[in-house]
N, C-alpha and C positions, 0 to 999 in steps of 0.2 A: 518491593520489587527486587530480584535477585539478580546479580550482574550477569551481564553475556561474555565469558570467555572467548570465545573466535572470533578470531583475526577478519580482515575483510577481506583478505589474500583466502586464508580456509574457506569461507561463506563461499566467496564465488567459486572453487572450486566443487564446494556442494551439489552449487545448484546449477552450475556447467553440467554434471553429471546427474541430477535429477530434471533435466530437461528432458531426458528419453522417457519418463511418465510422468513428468508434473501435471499433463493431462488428467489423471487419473485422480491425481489428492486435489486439484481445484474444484470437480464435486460435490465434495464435502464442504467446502467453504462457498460455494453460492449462493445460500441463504442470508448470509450476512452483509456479502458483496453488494449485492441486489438491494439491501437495505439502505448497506453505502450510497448507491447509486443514486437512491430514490431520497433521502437526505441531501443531497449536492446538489439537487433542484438544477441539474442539467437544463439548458434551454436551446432552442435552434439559435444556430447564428453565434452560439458562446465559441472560447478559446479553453481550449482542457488538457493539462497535464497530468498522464501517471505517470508516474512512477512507482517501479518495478512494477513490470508491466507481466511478466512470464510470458507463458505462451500467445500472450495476445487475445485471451475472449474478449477483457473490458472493453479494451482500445477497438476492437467489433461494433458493440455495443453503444460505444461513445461516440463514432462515427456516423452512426445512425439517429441516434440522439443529437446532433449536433447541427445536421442535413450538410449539404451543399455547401453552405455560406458560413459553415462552423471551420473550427481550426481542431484537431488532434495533435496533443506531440506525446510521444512516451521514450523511457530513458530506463534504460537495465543495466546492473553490472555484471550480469553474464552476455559473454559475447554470444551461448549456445543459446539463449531465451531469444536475444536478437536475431540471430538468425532464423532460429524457428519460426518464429513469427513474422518477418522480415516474409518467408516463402506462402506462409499461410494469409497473407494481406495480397500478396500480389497473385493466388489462387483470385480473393474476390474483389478484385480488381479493386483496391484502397489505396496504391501505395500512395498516388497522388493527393489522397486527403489526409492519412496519418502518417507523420512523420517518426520518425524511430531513430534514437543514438543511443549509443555504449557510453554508462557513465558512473558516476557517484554520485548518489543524494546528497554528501555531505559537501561539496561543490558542484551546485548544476549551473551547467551553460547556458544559463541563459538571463534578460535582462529583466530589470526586475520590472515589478508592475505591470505582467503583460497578460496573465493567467484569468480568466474569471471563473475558474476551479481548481484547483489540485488533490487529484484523488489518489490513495496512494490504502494498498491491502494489504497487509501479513507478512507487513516487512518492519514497521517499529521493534514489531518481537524480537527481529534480531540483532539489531541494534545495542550497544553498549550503554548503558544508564548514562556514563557521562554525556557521554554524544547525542543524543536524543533532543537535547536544545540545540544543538547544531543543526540536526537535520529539519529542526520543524520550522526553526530562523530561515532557513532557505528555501519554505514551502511560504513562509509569510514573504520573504522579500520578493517573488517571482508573481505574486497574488498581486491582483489590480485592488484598488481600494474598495470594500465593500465583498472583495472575491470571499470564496467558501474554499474550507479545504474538510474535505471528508476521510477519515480515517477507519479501516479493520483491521482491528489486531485478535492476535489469542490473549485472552482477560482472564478473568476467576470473578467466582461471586460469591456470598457470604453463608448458604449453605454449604452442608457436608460433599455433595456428590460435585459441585462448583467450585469448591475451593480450590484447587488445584496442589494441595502439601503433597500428595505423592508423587504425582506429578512436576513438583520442583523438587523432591528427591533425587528422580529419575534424574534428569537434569542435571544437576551437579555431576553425576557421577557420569554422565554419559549426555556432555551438551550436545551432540551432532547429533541427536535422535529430532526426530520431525522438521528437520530442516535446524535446526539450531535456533529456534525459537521459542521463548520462552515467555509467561503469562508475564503484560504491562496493564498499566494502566494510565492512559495518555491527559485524560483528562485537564487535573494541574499542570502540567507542562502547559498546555495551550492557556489557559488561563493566567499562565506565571509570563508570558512571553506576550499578553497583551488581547488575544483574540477577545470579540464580543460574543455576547449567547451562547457562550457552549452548553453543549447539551453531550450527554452522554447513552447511550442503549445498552444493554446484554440482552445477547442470546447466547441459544446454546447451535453450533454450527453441526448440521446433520444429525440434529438432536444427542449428540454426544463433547460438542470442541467448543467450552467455554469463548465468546467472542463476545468482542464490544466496537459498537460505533460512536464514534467520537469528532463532533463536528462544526467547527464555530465561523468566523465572517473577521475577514482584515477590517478595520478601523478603516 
């Protein structure tokens, strides 16, 4: 894995300014998402956290997944993704079942043990290698005993057209391309930090954007 250069001052500024069509590039990544989804083994009546949420389709989804008696929370560091979806929740009349704050993965507000998911998409990517045990320590401590936390990130795989070498060319020389995300592989982290059963998936997202789900259970 190659380090991520930007700051998380830069990152949010990014995707403050790709909030006018991050509609457009989530598309492409719903094939994986969806996968995520269906891995976290969502139930009615669960408690569910994303984070970085963007424009809000999961937290749609998760709502509905969840019914009535479920709890929604989601947490973005763009104020522009929050708001966006903040207006698109309160079109379908959610705001009272999803909750929404401006925040940091790497500190989330919230107590621990209270999640029985944490789903979280195509944001490790951007993440700096060191910090990556930070941010996953605080998807375990927020996770009920036995919770699931479901991960998509951009990955690589061990063929030619999957590996991604030019692709982390590109990259060094010009990390703000595709959001400043760059192929991980999450896997050992979760397994270095204790989770049980991980399992790991690849696909290819829109048949072109190496992805990997990656998904194990708090102790």
């Amino acid at each position: 894995m190659i380090r991520a250069p930007i700051s998380p001052e830069r990152a949010r500024k990014l995707y403050d300014f790709f909030s006018l069509f991050y509609d457009h590039v989530v598309k492409l990544e719903s094939g994986p998402r969806t996968r995520g989804l269906e891995v976290a083994d969502v139930k009615e009546g669960n408690a569910v956290l994303e984070v970085g949420f963007g424009t809000g389709n999961t937290l749609i989804k998760l709502a509905e997944m969840v019914g009535e008696r479920g709890e929604v929370l989601g947490i973005d560091f763009s104020s522009k993704m929050v708001e966006k979806t903040r207006k698109r929740l309160e079109e379908l009349d959610l705001l009272d079942r999803v909750h929404l704050a401006f925040g940091d993965a790497r500190k989330l507000p919230y107590g621990s043990d209270k999640f029985d998911i944490v789903f979280n998409s195509y944001m490790i990517d951007l993440i700096d290698t060191p910090e990556i045990p930070l941010v996953l320590s605080e998807f375990k401590r927020v996770l009920k005993p036995r919770g699931r936390l479901s991960l998509v990130n951009l990955s690589k795989g061990e063929s030619w057209y999957t590996n991604m070498r030019l692709y982390e060319w590109i990259y060094r020389q010009w990390p703000s391309c595709l959001g400043g995300c760059r192929p991980v592989l999450t896997k050992p982290f979760l397994e270095g930090l204790g989770f049980r059963n991980v399992k790991r998936e690849f696909m290819l997202a829109g048949h072109l954007m190496p992805s990997e789900i990656v998904y194990g259970e708090k102790p």
